[in-house]
N, C-alpha and C positions, 0 to 999 in steps of 0.2 A: 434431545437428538444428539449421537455424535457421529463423526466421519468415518464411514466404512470404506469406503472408495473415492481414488480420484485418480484422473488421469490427465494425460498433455492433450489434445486436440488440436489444435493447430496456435501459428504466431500470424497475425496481420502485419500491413503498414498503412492500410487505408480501408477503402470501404468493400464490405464482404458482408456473404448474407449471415455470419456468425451473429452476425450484433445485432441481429430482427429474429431472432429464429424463434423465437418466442420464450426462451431459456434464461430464469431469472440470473443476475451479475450482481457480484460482487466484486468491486474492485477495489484495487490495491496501491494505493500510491504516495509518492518519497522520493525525497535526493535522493542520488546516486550516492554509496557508500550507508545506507543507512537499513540495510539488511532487511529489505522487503521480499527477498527471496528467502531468506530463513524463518522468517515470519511463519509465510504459506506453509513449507516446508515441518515446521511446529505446530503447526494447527491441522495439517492433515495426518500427522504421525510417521513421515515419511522423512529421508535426510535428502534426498537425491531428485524429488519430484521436480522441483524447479529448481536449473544449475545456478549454481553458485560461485561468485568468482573471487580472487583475492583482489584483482582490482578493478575501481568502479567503472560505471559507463557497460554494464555488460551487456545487458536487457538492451536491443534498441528495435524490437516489437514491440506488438500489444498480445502479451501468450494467455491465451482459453487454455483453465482446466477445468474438469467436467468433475462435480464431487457428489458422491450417493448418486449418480445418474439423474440428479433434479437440477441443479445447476452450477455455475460458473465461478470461480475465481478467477477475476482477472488483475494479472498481473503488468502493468505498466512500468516502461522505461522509468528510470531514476532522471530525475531534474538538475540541472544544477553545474552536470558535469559527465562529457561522453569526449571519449577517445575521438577525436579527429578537431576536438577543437571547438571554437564559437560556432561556427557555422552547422555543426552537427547535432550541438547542444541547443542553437537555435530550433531545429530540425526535430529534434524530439519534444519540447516545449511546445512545440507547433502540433504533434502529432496526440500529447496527451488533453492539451484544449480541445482540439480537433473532437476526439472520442469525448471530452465529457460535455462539448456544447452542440456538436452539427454531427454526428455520426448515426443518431438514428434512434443509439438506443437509450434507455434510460436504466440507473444502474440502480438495482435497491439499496444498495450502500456502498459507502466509498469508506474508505479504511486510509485514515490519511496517517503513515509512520514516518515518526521525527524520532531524531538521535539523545535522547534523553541529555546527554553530556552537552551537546552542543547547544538544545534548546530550541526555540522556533527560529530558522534563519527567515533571512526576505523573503528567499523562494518560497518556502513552509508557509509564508504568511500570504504571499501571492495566493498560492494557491487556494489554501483557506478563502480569498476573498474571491474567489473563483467558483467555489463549492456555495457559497454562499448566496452570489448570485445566481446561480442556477438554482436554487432551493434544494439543493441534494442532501440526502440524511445521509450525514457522516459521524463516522468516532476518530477520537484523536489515541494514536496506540506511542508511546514515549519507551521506545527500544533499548536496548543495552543497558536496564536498569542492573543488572550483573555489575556492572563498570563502576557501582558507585556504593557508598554504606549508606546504613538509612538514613543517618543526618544530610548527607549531599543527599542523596535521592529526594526527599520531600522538600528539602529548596529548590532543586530542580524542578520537579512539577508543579511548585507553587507557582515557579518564574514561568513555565509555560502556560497555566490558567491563565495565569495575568496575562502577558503576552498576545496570547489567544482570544483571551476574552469567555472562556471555555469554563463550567467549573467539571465538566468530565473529561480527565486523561488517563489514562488507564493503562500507569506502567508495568513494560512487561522485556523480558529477557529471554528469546529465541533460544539462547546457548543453555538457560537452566530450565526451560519450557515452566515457567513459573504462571501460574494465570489463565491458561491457553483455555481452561473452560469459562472462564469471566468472558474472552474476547468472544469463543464461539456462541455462548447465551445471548451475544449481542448480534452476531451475524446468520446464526444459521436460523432459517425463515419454517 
């Protein structure tokens, strides 16, 4: 199967009939600065479908895109770090638990993307232990392998299995669309 179509449908903050409507999700989620909008954007064939910003904190909905007209990518606020401060970043923190424990719906997969360079931080591992308890079936995607040669790259994802606890990470580079059919075999249902 690949992507013929997608499109924006709307952004939430809280609860809406989007996330019942019976329409399978995938969602999306990552720190802020860790190119979860490129991502999407790589995997549907498009540059522009989900905006893109130079700096982090941009995302601070929950935006539905509608792909093949079957279902959802959704893409989530970045963690970690949003324009207005603790209180905002508390605020979005709040909002992405919120959807993946009390909102209603249940997603078929979560797409957890960490910054390959950086590795799993706290927040990444939060989360993770979030996913976890919820029983949610996740992949771990390790972004910006562009950034690095193959010697660093595979310490890299060696240190985030271990990390993790994971033995599947599945680096990949938004900017040289390297992959994008390994990720979609694993998401599109």
């Amino acid at each position: 199967m690949e992507i013929k179509s997608s499109k924006f449908i709307r952004g939430i903050k809280g609860t809406d009939r989007i996330l019942t409507d019976g329409i399978l999700q995938v969602a999306f989620i990552g720190r802020s600065n860790v190119g979860k909008s490129s991502v999407i954007n790589s995997l549907v064939g498009k540059n522009s479908l989900v905006k893109t910003g130079k700096k982090p904190g941009k995302t601070t909905e929950i935006n539905f895109f509608l792909v093949n007209n079957k279902f959802y990518f959704v893409d989530l606020p970045g963690y970690g770090y949003a324009q207005g401060g603790k209180e905002k970043m508390d605020k979005i923190r709040e909002m992405i638990i919120w959807y993946l424990t009390e909102s209603g719906t249940k997603p078929t997969l979560i797409v957890l993307i960490v910054d390959i360079k950086a590795g799993l931080t706290q927040f990444d591992k939060d989360m993770l232990n979030i996913l976890r308890e919820q029983n949610m079936n996740y992949i771990i995607v390790a972004n910006k392998a562009d950034k690095l040669n193959q010697k660093e790259s595979s310490k890299q994802i060696a240190e985030i299995k271990y990390n993790a606890n994971e033995d599947d990470i599945i680096p990949y580079s938004a900017t040289d669309k390297v992959r994008p059919k390994l990720i979609l075999d694993r998401i599109l249902l």
